[in-house]
N, C-alpha and C positions, 0 to 999 in steps of 0.2 A: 431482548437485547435493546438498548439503547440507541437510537438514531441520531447525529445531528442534522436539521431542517434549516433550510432557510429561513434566517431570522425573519416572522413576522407578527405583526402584532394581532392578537384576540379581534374578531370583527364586534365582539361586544362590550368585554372591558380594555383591552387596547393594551394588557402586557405583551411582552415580546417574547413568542413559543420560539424557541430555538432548536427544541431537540425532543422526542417521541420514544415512546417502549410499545412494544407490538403485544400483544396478548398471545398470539402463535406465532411461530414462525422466526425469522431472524432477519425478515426482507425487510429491505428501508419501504416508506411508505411511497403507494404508488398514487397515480391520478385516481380520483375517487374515494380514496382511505377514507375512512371516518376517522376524526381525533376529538378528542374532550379537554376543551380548557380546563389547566391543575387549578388555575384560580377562582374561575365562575361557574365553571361547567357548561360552555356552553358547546354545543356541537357543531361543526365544523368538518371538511371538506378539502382535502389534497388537492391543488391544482396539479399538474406537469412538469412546473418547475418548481415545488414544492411550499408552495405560495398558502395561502388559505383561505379558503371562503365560507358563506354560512352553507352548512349541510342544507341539501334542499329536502322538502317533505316526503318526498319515498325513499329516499337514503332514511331519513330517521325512522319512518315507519317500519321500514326491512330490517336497520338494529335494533329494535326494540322488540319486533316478533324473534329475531335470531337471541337476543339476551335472554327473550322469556323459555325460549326452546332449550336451552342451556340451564335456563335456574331450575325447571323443568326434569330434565334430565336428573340434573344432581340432588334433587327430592327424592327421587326415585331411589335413586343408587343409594342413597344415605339411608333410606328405609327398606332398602334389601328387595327391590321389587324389579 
């Protein structure tokens, strides 16, 4: 489901994120969310009042081992294992 956020701008290319789709679930995004610029990709961080900052380094390390655990998985399930 679609969220609308507090317009702000990209901390790297500077468009204006205004609105979020969750991968699970249907919750608006909370303190902490990890979000991915549509434009640069760049990774990023939910404030409180839905503001954004850059992800810090163990946010992105924790999605990246959780994205691998997941591509992971669905290798698995796609080869019947």
């Amino acid at each position: 489901m679609t969220h609308r956020t507090k317009p702000t701008a990209c901390t790297r290319c500077e468009k204006t994120i205004d609105a979020c789709t969750g991968i699970s679930g249907t919750n608006a995004p909370e303190e902490d969310d990890i979000t991915v610029c549509f434009y640069c990709q760049h990774v990023m961080q939910f404030n409180k009042d839905q503001s954004l900052r850059d992800a810090s380094p163990e946010a992105i390390e924790e999605t990246m081992l959780e994205l691998s655990r997941i591509q992971n998985a669905l290798t698995r399930r796609k080869a019947g294992l």
